[in-house]
C-alpha positions as CSV (number, residue, x, y, z in Angstrom):
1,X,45.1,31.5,2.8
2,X,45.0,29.0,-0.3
3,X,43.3,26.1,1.7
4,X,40.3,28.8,3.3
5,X,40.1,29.8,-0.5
6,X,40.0,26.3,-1.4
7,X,37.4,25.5,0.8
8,X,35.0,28.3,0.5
9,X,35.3,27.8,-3.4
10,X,34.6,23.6,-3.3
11,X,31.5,25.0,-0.6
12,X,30.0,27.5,-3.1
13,X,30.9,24.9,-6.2
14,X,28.6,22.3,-3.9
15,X,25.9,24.8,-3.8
16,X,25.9,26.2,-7.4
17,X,25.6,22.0,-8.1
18,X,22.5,21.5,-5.9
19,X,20.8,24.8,-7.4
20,X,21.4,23.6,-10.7
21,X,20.3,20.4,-10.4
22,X,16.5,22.0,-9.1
23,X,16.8,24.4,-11.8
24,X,17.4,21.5,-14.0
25,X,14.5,19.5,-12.6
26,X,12.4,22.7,-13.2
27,X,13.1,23.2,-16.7
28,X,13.1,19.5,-17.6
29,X,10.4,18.6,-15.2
30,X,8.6,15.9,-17.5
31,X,12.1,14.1,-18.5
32,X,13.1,14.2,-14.8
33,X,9.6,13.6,-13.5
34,X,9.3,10.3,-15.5
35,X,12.5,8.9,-13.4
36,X,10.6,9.7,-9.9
37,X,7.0,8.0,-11.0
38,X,9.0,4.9,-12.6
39,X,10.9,4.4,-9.0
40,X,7.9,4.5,-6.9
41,X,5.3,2.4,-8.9
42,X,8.3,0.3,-9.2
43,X,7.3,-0.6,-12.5
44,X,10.6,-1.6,-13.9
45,X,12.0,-3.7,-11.2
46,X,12.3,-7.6,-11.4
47,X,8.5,-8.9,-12.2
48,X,8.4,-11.1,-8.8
49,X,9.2,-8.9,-6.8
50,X,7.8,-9.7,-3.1
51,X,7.3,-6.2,-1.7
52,X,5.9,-4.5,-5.1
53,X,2.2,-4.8,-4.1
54,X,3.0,-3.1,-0.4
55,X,5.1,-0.5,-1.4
56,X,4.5,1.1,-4.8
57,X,3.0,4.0,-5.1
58,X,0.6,4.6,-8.1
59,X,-1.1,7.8,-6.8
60,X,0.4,10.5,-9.8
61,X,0.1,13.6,-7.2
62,X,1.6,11.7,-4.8
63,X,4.5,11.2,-7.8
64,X,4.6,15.7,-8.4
65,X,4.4,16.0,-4.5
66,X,7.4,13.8,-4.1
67,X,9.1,15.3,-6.9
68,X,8.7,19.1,-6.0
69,X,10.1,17.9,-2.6
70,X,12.9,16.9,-4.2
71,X,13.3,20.3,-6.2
72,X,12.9,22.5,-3.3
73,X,15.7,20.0,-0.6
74,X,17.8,20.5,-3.9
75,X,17.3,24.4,-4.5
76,X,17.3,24.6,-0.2
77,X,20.6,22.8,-0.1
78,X,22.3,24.9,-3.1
79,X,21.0,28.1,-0.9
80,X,22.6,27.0,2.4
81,X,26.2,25.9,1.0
82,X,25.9,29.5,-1.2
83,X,25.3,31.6,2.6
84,X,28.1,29.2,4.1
85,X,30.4,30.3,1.6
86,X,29.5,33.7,1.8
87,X,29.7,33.4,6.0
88,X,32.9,32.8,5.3
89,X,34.6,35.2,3.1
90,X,34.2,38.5,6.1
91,X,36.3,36.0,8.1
92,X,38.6,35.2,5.2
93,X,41.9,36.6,7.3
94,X,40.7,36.7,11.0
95,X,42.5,34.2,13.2
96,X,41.6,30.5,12.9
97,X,39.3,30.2,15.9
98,X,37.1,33.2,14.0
99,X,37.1,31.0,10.2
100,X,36.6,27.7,12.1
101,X,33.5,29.1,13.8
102,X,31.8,30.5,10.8
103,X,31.6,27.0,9.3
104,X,28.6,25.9,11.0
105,X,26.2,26.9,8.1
106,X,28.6,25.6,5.4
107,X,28.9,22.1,7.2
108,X,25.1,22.3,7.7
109,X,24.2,22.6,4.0
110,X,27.2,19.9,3.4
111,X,25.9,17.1,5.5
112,X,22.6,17.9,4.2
113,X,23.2,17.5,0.5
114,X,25.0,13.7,2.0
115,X,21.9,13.1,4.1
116,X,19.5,13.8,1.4
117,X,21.4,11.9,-1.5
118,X,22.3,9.0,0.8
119,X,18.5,8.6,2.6
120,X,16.4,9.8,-0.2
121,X,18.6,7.6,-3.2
122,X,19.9,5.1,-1.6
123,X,17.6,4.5,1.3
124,X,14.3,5.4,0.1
125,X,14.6,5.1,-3.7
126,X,17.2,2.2,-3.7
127,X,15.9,0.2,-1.1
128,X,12.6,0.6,0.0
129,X,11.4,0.8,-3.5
130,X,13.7,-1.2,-5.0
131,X,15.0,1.1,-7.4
132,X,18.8,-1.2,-7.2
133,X,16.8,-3.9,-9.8
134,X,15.4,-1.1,-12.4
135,X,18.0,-1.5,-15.5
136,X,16.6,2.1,-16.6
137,X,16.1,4.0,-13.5
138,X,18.5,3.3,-11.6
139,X,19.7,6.4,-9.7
140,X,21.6,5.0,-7.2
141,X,25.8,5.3,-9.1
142,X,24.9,9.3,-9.7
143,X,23.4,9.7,-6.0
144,X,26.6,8.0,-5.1
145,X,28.9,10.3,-7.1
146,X,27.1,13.2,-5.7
147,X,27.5,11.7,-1.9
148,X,31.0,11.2,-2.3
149,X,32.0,14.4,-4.0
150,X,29.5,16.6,-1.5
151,X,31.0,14.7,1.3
152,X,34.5,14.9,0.2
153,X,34.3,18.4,0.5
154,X,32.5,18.3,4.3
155,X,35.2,16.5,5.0
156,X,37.6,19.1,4.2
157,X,36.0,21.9,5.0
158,X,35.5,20.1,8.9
159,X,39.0,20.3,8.9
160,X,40.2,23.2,11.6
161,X,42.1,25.6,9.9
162,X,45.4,27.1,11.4
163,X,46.3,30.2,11.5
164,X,47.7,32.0,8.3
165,X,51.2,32.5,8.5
166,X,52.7,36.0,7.9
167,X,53.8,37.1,4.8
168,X,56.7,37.7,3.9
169,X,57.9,40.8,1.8
């Protein structure tokens, strides 16, 4: 029983996380804002840099556009890993097979928070526009923290359970 607890707690602590970081982009949407126009005009990365004149983007509603995508995969994510959790707590002590198939939305929301910190951070923001040379918007260590803890916690959720063992009295 302690290792479904476990999980549906690290599942709903991953969504709470994602909601609060939209809800934190929301409230501080200038401070945060200034982070996503710096990466993709690419202002602040090394001063010969080959492919700034193809990629940056100077277009500012291009630069709210991107960011409100941001908020809503964020507040989307924290929403899916919150119903996983709840999927799971009617199955809470049904038989393994029962709890193991009422993952699906849990490890759905999961691997989407890694997908969208790994390709939108690392991919997009790190690589394509060169966010890796920025000394002060560099968001790739955080986006890494938050891939490894989100996955972390796919992993061991993915994890088939057994079946709970009687109690004894």
């Amino acid at each position: 029983m302690a290792v479904r607890l476990a999980k549906i707690m690290l599942i709903l602590s991953a969504g709470v996380f994602c909601l609060l970081v939209g809800y934190n982009n929301i409230v501080d949407y200038s401070s945060n804002f200034m982070f996503v126009q710096h990466v993709l005009t690419m202002d602040t990365t090394f001063p010969d840099n080959a492919v700034r004149a193809s990629r940056a983007l100077s277009n500012p509603q291009l630069h709210h556009l991107t960011y409100w995508l941001i908020i809503a995969a964020e507040i989307a994510i924290g929403l899916i890993c919150i119903a996983g959790a709840l999927r799971l707590m009617p199955v809470l002590r049904r038989p393994a097979g029962a709890f193991n198939d009422a993952k699906g939305i849990a490890i759905t929301g999961l691997a989407a928070g890694v997908g969208f910190w790994f390709m939108g951070f690392l991919v997009v923001g790190g690589e394509w526009f060169q966010m890796w040379q920025s000394q002060s918007w560099n968001g790739q260590e955080a986006a890494f923290r938050f891939i490894g803890s989100i996955g972390l916690i796919m992993i061991f959720v993915a994890i088939d359970d057994r079946e709970l063992q009687a109690t004894r009295r």
